[in-house]
ROTOR-603263 format. One line per field, with one value per residue (C-alpha): residue in one letter; chain; x, y, z. Coordinates in Angstrom, 1 decimal. Each point is the difference from the previous one (the first is absolute). Layout:
! ROTOR-603263
r <- a | ...
c <- A | ...
c1 <- X | ...
c2 <- Y | ...
c3 <- Z | ...
This chain:
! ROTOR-603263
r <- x | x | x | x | x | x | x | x | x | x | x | x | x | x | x | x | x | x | x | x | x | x | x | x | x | x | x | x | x | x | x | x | x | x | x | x | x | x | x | x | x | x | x | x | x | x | x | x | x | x | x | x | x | x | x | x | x | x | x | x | x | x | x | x | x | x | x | x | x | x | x | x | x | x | x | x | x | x | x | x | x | x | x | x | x | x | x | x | x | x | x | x | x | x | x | x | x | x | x | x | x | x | x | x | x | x | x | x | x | x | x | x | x | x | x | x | x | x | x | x | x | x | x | x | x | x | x | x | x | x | x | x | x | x | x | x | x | x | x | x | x | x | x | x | x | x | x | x | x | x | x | x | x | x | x | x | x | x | x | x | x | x | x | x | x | x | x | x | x | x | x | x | x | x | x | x | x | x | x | x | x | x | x | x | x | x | x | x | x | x | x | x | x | x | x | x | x | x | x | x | x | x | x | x | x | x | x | x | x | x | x | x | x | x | x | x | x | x | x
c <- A | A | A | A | A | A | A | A | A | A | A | A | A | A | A | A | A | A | A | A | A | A | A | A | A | A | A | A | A | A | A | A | A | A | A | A | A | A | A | A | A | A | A | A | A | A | A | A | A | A | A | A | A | A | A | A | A | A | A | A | A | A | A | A | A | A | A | A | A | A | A | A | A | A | A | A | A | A | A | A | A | A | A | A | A | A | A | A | A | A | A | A | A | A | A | A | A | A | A | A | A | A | A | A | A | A | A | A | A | A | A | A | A | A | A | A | A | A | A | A | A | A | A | A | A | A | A | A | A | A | A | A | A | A | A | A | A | A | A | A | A | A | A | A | A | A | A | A | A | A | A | A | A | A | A | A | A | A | A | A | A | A | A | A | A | A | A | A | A | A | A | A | A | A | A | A | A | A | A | A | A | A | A | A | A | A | A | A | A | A | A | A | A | A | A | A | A | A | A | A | A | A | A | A | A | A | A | A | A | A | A | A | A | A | A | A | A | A | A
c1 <- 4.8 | 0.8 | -0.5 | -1.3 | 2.2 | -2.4 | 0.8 | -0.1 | -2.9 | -1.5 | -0.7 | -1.0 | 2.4 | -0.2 | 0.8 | 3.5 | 0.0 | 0.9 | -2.2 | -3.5 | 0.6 | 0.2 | -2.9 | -1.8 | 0.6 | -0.9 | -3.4 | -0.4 | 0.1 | -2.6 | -3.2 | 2.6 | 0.6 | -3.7 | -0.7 | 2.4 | -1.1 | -3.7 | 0.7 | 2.5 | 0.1 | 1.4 | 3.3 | 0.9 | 0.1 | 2.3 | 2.2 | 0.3 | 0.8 | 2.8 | 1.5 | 0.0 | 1.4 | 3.5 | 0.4 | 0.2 | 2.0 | 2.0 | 0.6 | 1.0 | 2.6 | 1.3 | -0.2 | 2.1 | 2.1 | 1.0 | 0.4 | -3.1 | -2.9 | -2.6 | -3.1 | 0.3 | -0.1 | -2.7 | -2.1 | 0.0 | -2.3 | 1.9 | 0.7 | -4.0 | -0.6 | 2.2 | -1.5 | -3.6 | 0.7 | 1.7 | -3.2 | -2.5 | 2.2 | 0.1 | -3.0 | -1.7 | 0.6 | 4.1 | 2.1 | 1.7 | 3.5 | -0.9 | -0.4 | 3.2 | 2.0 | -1.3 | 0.3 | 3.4 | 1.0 | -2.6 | 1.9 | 3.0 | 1.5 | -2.1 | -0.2 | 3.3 | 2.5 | -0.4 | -0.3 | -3.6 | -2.7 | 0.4 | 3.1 | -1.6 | -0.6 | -2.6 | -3.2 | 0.9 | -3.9 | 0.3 | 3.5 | -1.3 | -2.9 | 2.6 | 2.0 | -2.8 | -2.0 | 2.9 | 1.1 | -3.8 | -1.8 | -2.2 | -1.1 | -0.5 | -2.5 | -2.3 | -2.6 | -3.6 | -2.9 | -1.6 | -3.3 | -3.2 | 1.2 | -1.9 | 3.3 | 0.1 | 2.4 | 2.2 | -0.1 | 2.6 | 1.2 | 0.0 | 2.0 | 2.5 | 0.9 | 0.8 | 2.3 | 2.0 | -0.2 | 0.4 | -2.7 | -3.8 | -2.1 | -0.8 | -3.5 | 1.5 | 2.0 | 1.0 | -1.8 | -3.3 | 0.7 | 2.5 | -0.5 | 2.1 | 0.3 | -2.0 | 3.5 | 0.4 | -3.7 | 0.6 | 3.7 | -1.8 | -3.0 | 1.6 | 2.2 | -2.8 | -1.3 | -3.1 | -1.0 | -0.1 | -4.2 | 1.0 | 2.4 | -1.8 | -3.3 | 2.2 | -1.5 | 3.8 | -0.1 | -2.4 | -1.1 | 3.6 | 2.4 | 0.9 | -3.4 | 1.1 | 3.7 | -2.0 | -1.0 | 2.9 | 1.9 | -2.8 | 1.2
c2 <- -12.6 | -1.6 | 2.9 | -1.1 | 0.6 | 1.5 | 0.9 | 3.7 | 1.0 | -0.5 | -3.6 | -1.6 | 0.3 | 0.8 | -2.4 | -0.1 | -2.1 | 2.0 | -1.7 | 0.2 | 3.5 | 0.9 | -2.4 | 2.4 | 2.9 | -1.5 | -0.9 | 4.0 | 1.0 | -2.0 | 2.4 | 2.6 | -2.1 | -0.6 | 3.1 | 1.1 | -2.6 | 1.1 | 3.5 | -0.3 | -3.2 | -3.2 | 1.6 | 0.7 | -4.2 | -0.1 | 2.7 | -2.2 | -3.3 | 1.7 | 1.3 | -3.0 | -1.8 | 2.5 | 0.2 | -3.6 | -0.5 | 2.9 | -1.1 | -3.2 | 1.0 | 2.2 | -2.8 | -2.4 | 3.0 | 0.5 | -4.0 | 0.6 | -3.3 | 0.9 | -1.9 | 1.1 | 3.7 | 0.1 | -2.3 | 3.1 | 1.5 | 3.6 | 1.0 | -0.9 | 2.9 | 2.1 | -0.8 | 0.3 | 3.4 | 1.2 | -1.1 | 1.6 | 3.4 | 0.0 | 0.3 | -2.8 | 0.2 | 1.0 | -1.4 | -3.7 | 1.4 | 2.1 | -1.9 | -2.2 | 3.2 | 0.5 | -3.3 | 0.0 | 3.2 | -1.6 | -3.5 | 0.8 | 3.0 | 0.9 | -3.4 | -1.6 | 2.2 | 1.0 | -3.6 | -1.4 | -0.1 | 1.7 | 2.5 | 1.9 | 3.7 | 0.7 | -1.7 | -1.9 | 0.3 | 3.7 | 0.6 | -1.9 | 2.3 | 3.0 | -1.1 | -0.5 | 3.2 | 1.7 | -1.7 | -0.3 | 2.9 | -0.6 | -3.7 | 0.7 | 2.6 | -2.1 | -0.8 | -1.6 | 1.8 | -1.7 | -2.2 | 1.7 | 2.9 | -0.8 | -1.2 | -3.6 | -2.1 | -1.8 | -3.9 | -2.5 | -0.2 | 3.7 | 0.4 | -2.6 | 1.3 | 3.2 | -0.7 | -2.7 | 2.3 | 3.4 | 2.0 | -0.6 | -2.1 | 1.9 | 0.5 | 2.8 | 2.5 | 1.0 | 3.3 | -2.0 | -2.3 | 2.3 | 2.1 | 2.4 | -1.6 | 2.3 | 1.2 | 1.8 | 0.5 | 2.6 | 1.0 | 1.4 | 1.5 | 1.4 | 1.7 | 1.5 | 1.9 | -2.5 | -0.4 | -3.3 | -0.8 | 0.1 | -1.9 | -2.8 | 0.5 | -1.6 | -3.7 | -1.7 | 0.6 | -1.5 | 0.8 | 0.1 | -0.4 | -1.3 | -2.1 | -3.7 | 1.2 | 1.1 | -4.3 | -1.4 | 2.4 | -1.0 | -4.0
c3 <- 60.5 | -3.7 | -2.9 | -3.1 | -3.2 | -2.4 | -3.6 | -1.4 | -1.8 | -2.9 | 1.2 | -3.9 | -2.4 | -3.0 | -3.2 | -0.8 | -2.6 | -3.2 | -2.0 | 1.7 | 0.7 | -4.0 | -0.4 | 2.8 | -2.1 | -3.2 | 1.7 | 1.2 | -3.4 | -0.9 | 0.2 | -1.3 | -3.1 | -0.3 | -0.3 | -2.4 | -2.4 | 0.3 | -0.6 | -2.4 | -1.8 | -0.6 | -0.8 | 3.6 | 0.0 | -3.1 | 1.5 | 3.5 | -1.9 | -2.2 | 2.6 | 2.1 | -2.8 | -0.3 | 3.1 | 0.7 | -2.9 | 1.0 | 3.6 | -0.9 | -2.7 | 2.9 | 2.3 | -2.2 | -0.2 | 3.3 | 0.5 | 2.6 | -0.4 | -2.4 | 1.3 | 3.8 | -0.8 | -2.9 | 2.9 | 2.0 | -2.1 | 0.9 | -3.8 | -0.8 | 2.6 | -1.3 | -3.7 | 0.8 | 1.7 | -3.0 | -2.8 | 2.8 | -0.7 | -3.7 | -2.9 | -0.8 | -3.7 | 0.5 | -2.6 | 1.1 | 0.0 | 2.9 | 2.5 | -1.4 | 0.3 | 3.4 | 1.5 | -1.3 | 2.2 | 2.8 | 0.5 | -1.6 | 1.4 | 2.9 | 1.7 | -1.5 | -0.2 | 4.0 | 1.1 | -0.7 | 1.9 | 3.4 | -1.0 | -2.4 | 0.8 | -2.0 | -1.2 | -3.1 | -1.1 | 0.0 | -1.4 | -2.9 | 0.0 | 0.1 | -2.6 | -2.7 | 1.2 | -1.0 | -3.0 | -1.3 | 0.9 | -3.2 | 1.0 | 3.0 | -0.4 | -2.1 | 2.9 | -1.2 | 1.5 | 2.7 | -0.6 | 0.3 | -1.9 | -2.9 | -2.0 | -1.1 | 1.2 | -2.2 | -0.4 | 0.9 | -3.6 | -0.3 | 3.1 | -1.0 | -3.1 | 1.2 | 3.0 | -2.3 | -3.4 | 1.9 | -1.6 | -0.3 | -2.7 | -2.9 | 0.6 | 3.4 | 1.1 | 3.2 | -0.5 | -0.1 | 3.2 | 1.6 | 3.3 | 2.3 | 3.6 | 2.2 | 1.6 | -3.3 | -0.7 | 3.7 | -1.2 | -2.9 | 0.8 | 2.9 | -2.3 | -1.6 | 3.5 | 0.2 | 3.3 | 1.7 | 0.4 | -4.4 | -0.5 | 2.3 | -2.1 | -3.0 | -0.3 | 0.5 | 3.7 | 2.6 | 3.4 | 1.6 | -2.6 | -3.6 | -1.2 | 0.2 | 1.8 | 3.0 | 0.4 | -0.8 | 2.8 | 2.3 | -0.7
């Protein structure tokens, strides 16, 4: 009796093509993204079209660098990733040079100097994050308070000004728009012997988590 050959399972494979896989991503972080900017304000969309911009501009001076074609590799759409991922970790209102610093150590030395994409050992998105975390501690402590906190949110213009001028407009201060992330709101408290059921009365924090963090984890 003939046998059949059959293949090994899985039977559908998956998309191999570099380029529709980063586009598969980018579309997961959609609702993420759409949260974010409900919560926390149009600067989360400033913050993801800076960073999109160095690192393009980034991976293509690299690219030209290392003799590799420009338009092949930027059509892969693996440095937008690794951009967007970045501006989704980072305040909304951070100062522009931040995430230029960041995408500099992102593209630069944790996806160029070990080969580009596929050879690098660590994410490039999060190194970046490292690097500036480190180096910025201030900056990237400044996190708005959620909407529906009672705290206005500030307009386009406002927004704009301070990410490209690096503090606020005259009329604020960050004590007045300011807020400890509830990770420090528990650090803190907890320090103080409160008890959980107390900290979690405090209005920052919802029915699971951070109010506003506990959605956009949910997307």
């Amino acid at each position: 009796m003939k046998r059949f050959d059959t293949a090994t399972a899985p039977y559908l494979s998956p998309p191999r093509d570099v380029q529709r896989v980063m586009l598969l991503v980018l579309l997961a972080l959609l609702p993420g993204i759409a949260a974010q900017l409900w919560f926390f304000g149009i600067g989360v969309a400033a913050q993801i079209i800076l960073a999109t911009i160095f690192a393009l501009g980034i991976e293509a001076a690299m690219l030209r660098l290392r003799g590799k074609p420009v338009k092949p590799f930027l059509g892969d759409l693996s440095v937008v990733v690794t951009a967007v991922l970045f501006a989704l970790c980072i305040p909304p209102l951070a100062p522009w040079w931040v995430s230029l610093i960041a995408m500099l150590a992102a593209v630069a030395l944790a996806k160029h100097l070990y080969g580009g994409l596929g050879h690098n050992l660590f994410n490039p998105a999060m190194v970046g994050f490292a690097v500036v975390l480190v180096a910025f501690p201030f900056e990237l402590s400044q996190w708005l308070p959620p909407r529906g906190l009672g705290h206005e949110a500030l307009s386009l213009g406002d927004s704009l000004y301070t990410i490209f001028m690096g503090h606020l407009p005259p009329a604020q201060t960050w004590d007045t728009i300011a807020q400890a992330t509830p990770l420090d709101v528990v650090r803190n408290q907890a320090s103080a012997m409160r008890t959980l059921d107390e900290i979690r009365s405090d209005p920052l924090f919802g029915d699971f988590g951070g109010r506003g963090w506990e959605w956009i984890a949910n997307f």
